[in-house]
Residue, then its C-alpha position, 0 to 999 in steps of 0.5 A: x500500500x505504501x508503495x502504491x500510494x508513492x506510486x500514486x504521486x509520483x509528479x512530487x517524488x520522482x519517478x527515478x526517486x521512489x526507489x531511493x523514498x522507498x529503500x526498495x529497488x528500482x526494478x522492484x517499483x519497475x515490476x509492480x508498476x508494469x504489472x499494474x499497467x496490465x491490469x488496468x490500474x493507472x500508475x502516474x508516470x511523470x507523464x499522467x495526469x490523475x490516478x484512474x479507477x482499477x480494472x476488474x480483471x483481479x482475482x480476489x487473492x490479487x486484490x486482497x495482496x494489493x490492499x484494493x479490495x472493496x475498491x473494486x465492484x464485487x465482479x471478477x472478469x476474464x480479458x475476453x470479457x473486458x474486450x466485450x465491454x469495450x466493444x459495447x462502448x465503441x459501438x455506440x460511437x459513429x464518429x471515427x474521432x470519437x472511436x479513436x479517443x476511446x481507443x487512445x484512453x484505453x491504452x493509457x489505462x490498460x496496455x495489455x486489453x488495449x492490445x488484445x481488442x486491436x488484435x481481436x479485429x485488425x481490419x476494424x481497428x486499423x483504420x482508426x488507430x492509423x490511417x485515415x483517422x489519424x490524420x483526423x486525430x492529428x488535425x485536432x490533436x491539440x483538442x483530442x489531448x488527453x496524455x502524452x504518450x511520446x517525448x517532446x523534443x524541442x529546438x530549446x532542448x539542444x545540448x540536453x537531449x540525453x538528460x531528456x531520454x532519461x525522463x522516458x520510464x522505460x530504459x529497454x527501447x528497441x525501436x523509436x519513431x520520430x517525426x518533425x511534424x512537417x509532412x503528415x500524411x498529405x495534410x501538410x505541416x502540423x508542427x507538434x499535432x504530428x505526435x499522433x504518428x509515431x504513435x499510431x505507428x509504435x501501437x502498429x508495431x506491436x499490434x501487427x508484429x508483436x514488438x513488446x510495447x515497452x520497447x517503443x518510444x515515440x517522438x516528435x522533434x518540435x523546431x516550430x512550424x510554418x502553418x500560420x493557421x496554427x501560430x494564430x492558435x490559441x489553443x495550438x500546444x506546440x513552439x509558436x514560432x517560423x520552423x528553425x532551419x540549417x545548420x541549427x536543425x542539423x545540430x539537433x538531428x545530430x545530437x538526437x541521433x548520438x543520444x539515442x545510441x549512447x542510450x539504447x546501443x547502435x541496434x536500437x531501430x530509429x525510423x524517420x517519418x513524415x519529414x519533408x522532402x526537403x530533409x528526407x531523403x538527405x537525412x536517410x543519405x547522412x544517417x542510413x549506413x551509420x545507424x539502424x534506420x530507415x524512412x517509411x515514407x521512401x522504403x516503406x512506401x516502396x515496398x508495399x507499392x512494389x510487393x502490390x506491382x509484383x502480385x499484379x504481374x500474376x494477372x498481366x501474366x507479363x515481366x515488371x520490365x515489360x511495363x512501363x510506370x508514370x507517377x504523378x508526384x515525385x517526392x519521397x514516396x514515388x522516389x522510393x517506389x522507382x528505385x525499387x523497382x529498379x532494384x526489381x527490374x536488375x534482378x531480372x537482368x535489366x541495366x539500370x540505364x533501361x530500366x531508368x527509361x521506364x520511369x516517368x514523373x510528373x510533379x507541380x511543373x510537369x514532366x521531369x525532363x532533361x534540361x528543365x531547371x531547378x531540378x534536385x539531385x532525385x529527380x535529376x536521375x529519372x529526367x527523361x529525354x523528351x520535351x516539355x509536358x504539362x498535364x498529367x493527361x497529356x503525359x499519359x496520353x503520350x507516353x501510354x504506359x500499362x500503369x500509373x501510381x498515384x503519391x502526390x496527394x491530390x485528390x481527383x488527379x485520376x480524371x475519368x479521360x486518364x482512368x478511361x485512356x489507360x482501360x484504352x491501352x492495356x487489357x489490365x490497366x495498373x493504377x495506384x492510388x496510394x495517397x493517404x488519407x482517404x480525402x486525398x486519394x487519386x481516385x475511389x475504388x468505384x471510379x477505378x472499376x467502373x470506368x475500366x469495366x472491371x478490367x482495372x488492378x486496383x491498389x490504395x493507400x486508405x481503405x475503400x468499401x468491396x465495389x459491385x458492377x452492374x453485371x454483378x462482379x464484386x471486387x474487394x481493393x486492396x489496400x497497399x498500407x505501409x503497415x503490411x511492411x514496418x511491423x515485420x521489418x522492425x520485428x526481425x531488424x531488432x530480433x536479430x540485431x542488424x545494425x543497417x537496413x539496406x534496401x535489400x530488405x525492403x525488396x526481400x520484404x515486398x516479394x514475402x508479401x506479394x508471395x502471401x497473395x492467394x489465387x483467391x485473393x487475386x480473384x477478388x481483387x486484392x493485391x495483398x492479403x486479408x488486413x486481418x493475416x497482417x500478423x502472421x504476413x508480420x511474422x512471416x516478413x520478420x522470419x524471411x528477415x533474419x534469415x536473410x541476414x544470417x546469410x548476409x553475415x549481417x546480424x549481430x545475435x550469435x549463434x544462428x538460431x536453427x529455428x528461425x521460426x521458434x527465434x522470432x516467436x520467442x520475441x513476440x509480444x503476448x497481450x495475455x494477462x499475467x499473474x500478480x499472486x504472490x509465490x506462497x507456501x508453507x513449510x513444514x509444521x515442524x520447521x515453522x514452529x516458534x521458539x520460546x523461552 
């Protein structure tokens, strides 16, 4: 009881003090503090606000051990019990913001159902702890608060952001994602509301691929923001001043990046995302062949664009070098995708040269092409030799191409002429329409269909609804979700402790997925497999991983584990309760019998 009770009040003591308070040690307050978390007490992290009210998922012996009973109704639940319960509350919320505070509520009062419920149904929960609710989620941030789960960082912190680190409760960080805020999703620069992000993502790692969630930090680096909408703010929670650039930013990505190692070793996973492109792809360049790391936006994005391309091939019954690829948007995302797909194409024997040939990129001003000026070093390499070209119509119309991918957030710039030209050129027309959220997407689902007479391969990167033709055919979308690849890559980066993440990976990563597709599932019209296998697509992803890297010679953990399978399992997280009984037992009468005098 007096442990819960410093527990309780930890804001006055301290957390690193209430093992010194107490005389007990650290690890011991760690334990006790965890296994509450499980259980659905709230222990007040530095971070929390008021104590909560406790689960009911304590047996009578826990509660009368912990000094809680009487502070619980009379009532003893299973977890599958509990997750009823909060079903039975989500369900009568119908607006998805609502549905996504529930979710974020629950996982700061009981970690372990809050994992147990998203497992119970991916294909329901996915979309509201990610996308495309998160960018909601992230747009009113500053008014959906209600307890920090990350690490603020900000440009004031420079020069002590390893005292910051040692704020976080937890000292075992396997994985972090941060963010700038710059480049949310298409919505463009939310400055410290980008949080919502990493965390949705780190609640995917574990969801998805079973990384434990007390091994993941989420955190946003605040240097200001140049959305005036939210320097006008009042309400705004984060630095009210123009972003800081230059040689200041870099100082502090530096430093960041140093501190965390120090920290957490040179194995602990840092992946970068919704940076803009401005300091993407450089920070990728400087950082990825020094640390582990990588960026979703550019690998990540590639990866399920190129494992959906590569299931496409089994419909079009062709090679990926017979096709030919226009992008609308040339940023992180299109970048990322066409350099694996040249990756794909050498594996198949093509020069890069040639492969570069098949490529074509539209972005604000056109066709990227030789000689247009003020063009950057990525796009410089995929400038074809061709005139100048404005519209994305045109470009299509000339250069015919057998699929067009979608990343520039625009909504609608899949026009039914574009949409209905390439039904025109190929029997299996391509289109991706993979930008993110729902709100920005090229095209529907239904447009897709419909104007190529279901003849079209259709991929996204939200969620849409099955389609039905008027000649009856359904079609089930799939959904090319870079959570499809980030779980099952970190799973098996940290499972074995690859030191740097090289494209390789990602291609590795894309063919697993594309090789899980069914004929089945083909038929229906999906690219990837059923959201709802994404944990085993996870695990399967993580096995091929380590596997690859013990071949490689670029794992740190030795021996080689035979079972590579059995290895991974053996790192998943389980949602499962433990028990918080206390080891009793007796001795014999005789030894315990009391001395007199």
């Amino acid at each position: 009881m007096q442990i819960r009770n410093k527990v309780k009040h930890q804001s006055e003591v301290g957390y690193k003090n209430i093992s010194k308070a107490l005389n007990i040690p650290r690890s011991t307050v760690k334990s006790i503090i965890k296994k509450w978390r499980e259980y659905g007490t709230t222990v007040n992290l530095p971070r929390s606000g008021h104590p909560q009210k406790l689960g009911m998922a304590f047996t009578l012996e826990e509660r009368m051990q912990l000094g809680i009973h009487g502070l619980l109704p009379p009532c003893f639940l299973t977890q599958d019990v509990q997750v009823l319960r909060v079903m039975k509350s989500y369900e009568t919320r119908s607006n998805p913001l609502d549905k996504y505070i529930l979710l974020m509520t629950l996982q700061d009062r009981n970690e372990k159902l809050f994992y147990r419920l998203l497992t119970s149904d991916i294909e329901e929960f996915m979309p509201i702890v990610y996308t495309p609710t998160v960018g909601l989620a992230c747009q009113q941030y500053g008014l959906a608060f209600r307890r920090p789960r990350g690490l603020f960082i900000t440009i004031h912190d420079k020069g002590h952001i390893a005292t910051m680190l040692d704020s976080w409760p937890e000292e075992d960080i396997k994985a972090i994602v941060v963010t700038d805020g710059e480049r949310i999703l298409g919505l463009g620069d939310l400055g410290s509301y980008g949080m919502g992000i990493p965390v949705g993502k780190l609640a995917l790692y574990t969801a998805c691929g079973g990384v434990p969630p007390q091994q993941c930090l989420p955190v946003l680096l605040d240097v200001g923001t140049d959305n005036q909408s939210l320097l006008d703010d009042p309400l705004y929670i984060g630095l009210k001043h123009k972003r800081v650039r230059g040689k200041e930013y870099d100082d502090l990505i530096d430093e960041f990046m140093q501190a965390v190692t120090d920290k957490y070793g040179m194995n602990c996973l840092i992946q970068f995302e919704d940076f803009a492109n401005s300091n993407a792809f450089r920070i990728l360049n400087k950082y990825r062949n020094r640390y582990c790391t990588f960026n979703d936006d550019i690998q990540g994005t590639a990866s399920v664009a190129v494992a959906g391309l590569l299931a496409a091939l089994r419909i079009t019954k062709n090679q990926l070098s017979e096709h030919k690829f226009v992008f609308q948007g040339a940023g992180e995302a299109a970048m990322g995708i066409a350099h694996l797909i040249i990756m794909a194409m050498a594996k198949q024997g093509i020069p890069h040269s040639e492969a570069v040939k098949k490529i074509w990129m539209v972005d604000s001003k056109g066709l990227i092409v030789k000689g247009r000026g003020h063009l950057n070093h990525e796009k410089e390499q995929f400038a074809q030799d061709h005139p100048q070209v404005r519209t994305l119509e045109e470009v299509v119309q000339i250069v015919k191409p057998t699929a067009i991918i979608g990343v520039a957030a625009i909504n609608g710039a899949f026009t039914e002429k574009i949409i209905k030209d390439m039904a025109s050129f190929n029997e299996k027309p391509i289109i991706f329409a993979l930008s993110n959220p729902t709100s920005k997407a090229e095209c529907t689902a239904e447009q897709c269909y419909r104007l190529t007479e279901g003849r079209g391969i259709f991929a996204s990167g939200s969620p849409f609804d099955k389609v039905t033709l008027p000649d009856g055919r359904t079609f089930i979308p799939g959904q090319g979700n870079n959570a499809y690849v980030f779980p099952g890559v970190a799973l098996g980066v940290i499972a074995c402790g690859v030191r740097h993440i090289s494209d390789d990976i990602f291609l590795t990563t894309a063919e697993a997925i594309a090789e899980m597709v069914t004929e089945e599932n083909l038929a229906e019209g999906r690219l990837y497999p059923p959201l709802s296998t994404i944990r085993e697509v996870s695990f399967k992803i993580a096995v091929k991983i380590v596997d690859y890297a013990y071949k490689k010679d670029i794992a740190s953990w030795y021996p080689e584990p035979k079972d590579k399978e059995a290895f991974i399992r053996s790192h998943i997280y389980s949602p499962d309760y433990d028990s918080f009984s206390l080891d009793c037992y007796s001795w014999p009468k005789e030894a315990m019998e009391v001395q007199d005098v």
